[in-house]
C-alpha positions in Angstrom: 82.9 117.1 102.3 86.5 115.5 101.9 89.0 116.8 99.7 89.4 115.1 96.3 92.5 112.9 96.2 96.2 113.5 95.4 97.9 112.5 92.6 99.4 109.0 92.0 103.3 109.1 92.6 105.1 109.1 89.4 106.8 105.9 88.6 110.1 107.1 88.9 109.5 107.9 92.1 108.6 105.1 93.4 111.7 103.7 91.7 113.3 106.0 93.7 111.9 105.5 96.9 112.7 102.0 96.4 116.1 103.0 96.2 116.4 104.8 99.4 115.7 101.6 100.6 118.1 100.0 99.2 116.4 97.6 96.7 115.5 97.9 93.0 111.9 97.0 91.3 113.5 93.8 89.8 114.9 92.6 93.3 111.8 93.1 94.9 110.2 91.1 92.2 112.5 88.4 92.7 112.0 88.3 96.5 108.7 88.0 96.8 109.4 84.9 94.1 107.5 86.8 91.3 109.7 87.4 88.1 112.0 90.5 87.9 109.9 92.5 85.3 106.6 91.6 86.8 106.1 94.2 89.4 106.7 96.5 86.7 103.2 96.3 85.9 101.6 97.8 88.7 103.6 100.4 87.9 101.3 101.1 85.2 97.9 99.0 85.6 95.9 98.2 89.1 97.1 95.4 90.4 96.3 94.9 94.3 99.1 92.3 95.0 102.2 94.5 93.5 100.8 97.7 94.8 100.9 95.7 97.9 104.6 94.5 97.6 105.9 97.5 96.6 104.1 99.8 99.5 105.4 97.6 102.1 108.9 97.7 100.6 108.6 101.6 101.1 107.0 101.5 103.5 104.0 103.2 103.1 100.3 102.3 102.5 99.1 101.2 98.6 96.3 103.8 98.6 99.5 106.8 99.5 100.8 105.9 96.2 98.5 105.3 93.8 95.3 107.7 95.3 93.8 106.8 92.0 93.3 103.6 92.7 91.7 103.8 95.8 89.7 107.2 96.1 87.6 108.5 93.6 88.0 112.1 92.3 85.7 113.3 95.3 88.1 111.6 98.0 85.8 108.6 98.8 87.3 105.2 99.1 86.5 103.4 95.9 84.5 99.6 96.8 86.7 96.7 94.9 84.1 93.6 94.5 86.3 90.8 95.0 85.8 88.1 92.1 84.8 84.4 93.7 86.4 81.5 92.0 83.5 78.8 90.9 83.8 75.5 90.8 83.1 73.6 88.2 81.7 70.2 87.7 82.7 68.0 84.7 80.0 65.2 83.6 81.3 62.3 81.5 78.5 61.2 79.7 79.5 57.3 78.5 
């Protein structure tokens, strides 16, 4: 049986830790060519891409900082079904 999974780090410490290495939220934003407020939301929603940006800028693993997100409340890691873009076809009709 695994134990259930840690908290999710509060925001302002992963503000912090962003800090200690020497960057803000809005300058990694801007460096990975996103706009400065939009990693802000994975502060506060799932978002696999900024959770992604913003654990390699700390250097640490996404799943470290938001458990939540990851494990459910037994400690299992949580399957993400991965949306496939369709294609569309578009009939004229004359």
């Amino acid at each position: 049986m695994k134990k259930p999974a840690k908290t999710d780090w509060h925001q302002a410490d992963i503000i912090a830790a962003l800090r200690k290495k020497g960057t803000t939220l809005a300058a990694t934003s801007r460096a990975a060519g996103l706009s400065s407020s939009t990693l802000a939301n994975a502060l506060s929603r799932p978002w696999p891409k900024g959770e992604m940006i913003i654990a390699q800028t700390i250097g640490v693993p996404p799943a470290q900082i938001w458990p939540s997100r990851y494990f459910d409340p037994q400690g299992e890691k949580i399957t993400k079904v991965i949306r496939q873009k369709t294609s569309c076809l578009i009939s004229s009709r004359r």
